[in-house]
C-alpha positions in Angstrom: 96.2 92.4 97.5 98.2 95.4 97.1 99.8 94.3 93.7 96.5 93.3 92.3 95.2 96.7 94.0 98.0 99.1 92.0 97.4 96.8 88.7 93.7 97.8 88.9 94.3 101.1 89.5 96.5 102.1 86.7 93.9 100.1 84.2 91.6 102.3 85.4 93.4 105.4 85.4 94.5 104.4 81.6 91.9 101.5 80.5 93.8 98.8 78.0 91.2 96.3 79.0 88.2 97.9 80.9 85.6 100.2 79.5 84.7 103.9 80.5 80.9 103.0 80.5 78.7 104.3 83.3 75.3 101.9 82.8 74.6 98.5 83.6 76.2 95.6 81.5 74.3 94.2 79.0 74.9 90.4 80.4 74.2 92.0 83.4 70.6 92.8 82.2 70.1 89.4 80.5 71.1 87.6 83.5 67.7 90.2 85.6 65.5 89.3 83.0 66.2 85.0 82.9 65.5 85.6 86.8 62.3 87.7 86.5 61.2 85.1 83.2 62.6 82.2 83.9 62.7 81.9 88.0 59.9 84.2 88.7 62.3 86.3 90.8 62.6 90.3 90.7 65.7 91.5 91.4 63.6 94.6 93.7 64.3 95.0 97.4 66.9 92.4 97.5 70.4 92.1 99.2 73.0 92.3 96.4 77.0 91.7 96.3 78.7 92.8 93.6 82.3 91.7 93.4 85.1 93.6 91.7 82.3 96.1 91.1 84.6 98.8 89.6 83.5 101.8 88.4 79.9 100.9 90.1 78.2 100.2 86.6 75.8 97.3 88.1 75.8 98.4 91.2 74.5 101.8 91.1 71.8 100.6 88.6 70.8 97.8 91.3 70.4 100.0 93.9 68.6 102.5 91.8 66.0 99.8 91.4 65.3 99.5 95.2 67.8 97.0 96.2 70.4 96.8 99.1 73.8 96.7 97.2 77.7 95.7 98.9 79.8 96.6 96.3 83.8 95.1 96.6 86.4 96.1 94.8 90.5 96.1 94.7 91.1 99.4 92.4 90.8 102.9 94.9 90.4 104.6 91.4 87.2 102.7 90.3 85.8 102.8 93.6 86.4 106.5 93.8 84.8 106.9 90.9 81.8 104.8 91.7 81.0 106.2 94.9 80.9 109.7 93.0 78.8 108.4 89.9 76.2 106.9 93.1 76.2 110.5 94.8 75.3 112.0 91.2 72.8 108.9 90.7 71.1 110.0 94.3 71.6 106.1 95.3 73.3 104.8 98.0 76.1 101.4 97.9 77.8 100.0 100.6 81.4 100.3 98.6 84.4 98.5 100.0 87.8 98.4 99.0 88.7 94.8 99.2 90.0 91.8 97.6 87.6 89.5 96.6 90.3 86.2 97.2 89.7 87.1 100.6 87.2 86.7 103.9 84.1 89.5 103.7 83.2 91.2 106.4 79.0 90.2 105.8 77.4 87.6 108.5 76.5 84.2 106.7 73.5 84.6 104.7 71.8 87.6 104.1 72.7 87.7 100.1 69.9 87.2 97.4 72.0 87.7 94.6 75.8 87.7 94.0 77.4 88.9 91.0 81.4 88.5 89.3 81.4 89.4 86.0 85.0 88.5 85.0 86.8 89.5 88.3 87.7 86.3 90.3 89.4 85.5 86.7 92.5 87.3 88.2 92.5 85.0 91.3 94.9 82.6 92.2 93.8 78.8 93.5 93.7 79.8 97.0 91.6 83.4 96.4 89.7 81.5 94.2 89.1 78.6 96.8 88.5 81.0 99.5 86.0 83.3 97.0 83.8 80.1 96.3 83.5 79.7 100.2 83.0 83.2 101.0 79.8 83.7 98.3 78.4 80.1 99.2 78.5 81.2 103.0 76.7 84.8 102.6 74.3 83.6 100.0 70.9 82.6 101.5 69.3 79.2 100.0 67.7 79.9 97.0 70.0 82.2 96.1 71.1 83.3 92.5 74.8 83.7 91.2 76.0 85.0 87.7 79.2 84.3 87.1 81.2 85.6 83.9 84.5 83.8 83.1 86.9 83.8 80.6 86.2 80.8 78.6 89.2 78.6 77.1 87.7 76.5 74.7 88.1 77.1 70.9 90.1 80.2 71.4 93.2 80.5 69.5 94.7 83.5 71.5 94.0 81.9 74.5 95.9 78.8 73.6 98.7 81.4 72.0 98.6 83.0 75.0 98.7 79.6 77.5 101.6 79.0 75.7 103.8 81.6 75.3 103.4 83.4 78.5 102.0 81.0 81.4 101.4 81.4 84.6 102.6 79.6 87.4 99.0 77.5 88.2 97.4 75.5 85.9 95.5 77.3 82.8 96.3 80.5 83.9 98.7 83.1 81.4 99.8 86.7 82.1 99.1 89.7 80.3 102.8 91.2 80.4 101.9 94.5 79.2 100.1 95.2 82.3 101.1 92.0 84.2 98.0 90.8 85.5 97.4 87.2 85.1 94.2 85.8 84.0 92.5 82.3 85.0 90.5 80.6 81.3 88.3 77.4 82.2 87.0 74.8 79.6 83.1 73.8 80.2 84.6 70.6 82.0 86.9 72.7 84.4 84.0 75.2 84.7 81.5 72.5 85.6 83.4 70.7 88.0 84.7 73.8 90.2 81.4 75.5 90.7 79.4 72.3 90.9 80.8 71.8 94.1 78.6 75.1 95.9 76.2 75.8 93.2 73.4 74.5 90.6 74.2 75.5 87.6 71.1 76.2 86.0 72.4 78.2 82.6 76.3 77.6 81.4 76.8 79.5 77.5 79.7 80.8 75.7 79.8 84.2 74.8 82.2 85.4 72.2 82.7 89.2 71.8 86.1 90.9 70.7 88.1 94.0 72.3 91.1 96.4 71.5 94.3 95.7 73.1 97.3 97.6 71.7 95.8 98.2 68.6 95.3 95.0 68.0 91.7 93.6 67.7 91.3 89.9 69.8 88.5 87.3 70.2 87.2 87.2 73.5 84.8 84.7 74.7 83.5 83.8 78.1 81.2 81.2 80.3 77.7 82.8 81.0 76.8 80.6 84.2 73.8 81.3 86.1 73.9 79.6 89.3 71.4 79.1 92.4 72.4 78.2 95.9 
């Protein structure tokens, strides 16, 4: 954890991949409104987990709208930051500094809604396999999960990047400049590792593009919306 911790932190004390926005996501906000549309259900006086909630963007926001919000995350910096962003909001997060790859300290089942977007990407196969367990075990039946992944599939830096700077576990590469190393999935691979917990009840590809080193790259990622 403390690697992953110190990597976090200096992205978030000098962002090459994260943003310096303070409101809620916008897949975030798609993801409330296909639950209030789509499922009948209002994310309002709910129990929330956020994982890898940095800077507290959802989270805040969540609990601004009446809900009960655990908020995880590995970077000191972000959560710093969150936890001063909630006190100027006037809301109040249960903020922890944790690692998502491992157990959480919440009884089994009290969670309505569970949200990664693009944080277990940075897991290895046995955070990974222990983060599936943890959310399936907190979540109540009925549940709702939105997970955003990095997608693999059609993407030409991905495949550059697969292949000139792989991990060590399968379809994973590392970003050297900051040496963090990021998990892709095809819709196959996707599929077949959530399936296992979860309905998936929404799986789309989202392609958007971000600065890294002056360089402009295509990004895209899995939109899953899941249910326990």
């Amino acid at each position: 954890m403390a690697h992953q911790g110190n990597i976090w932190d200096r992205e978030y004390k000098n962002p090459l991949l994260v943003t310096k926005n303070d409101g809620p996501q916008a897949d975030t906000l798609r993801f409330l409104k296909f639950l209030k549309k789509e499922q009948k259900f209002r994310v309002e006086d709910k129990a929330i987990l956020d994982l890898g909630c940095g800077t507290g963007r959802n989270s805040n926001y969540l609990s601004d709208l009446g809900n009960k919000v655990i908020g995880i995350e590995i970077s000191k910096t972000a959560l710093n930051l969150a936890k001063v962003r909630a006190h100027d909001m006037g809301v109040t997060v249960d903020y922890r500094l944790g690692d998502i790859g491992e157990k959480y300290d919440i009884p089994n089942g009290p969670i309505d809604v569970v949200l990664d977007i693009t944080s277990s990407n940075s897991l290895d196969d046995k955070g990974r396999g222990i983060y599936l367990e943890e959310v399936s075990r907190v979540m109540k039946k009925g549940g709702y999960f939105f997970v955003r992944a990095l997608c693999k599939d059609g993407n030409k830096n991905v495949k550059n990047l697969l292949k000139a700077s792989p991990g060590r576990e399968y379809d994973t590469y590392i970003i050297k400049e900051i040496g963090l190393t990021e998990r892709v999935f095809s819709r196959e691979d996707f599929t077949k590792t959530y399936s296992k917990y979860f309905k998936i009840l929404n799986l789309e590809k989202k392609t958007s593009y971000t600065t890294f080193n002056n360089r402009i790259y295509k990004r895209d990622y899995w939109l899953a919306y899941l249910e326990k």
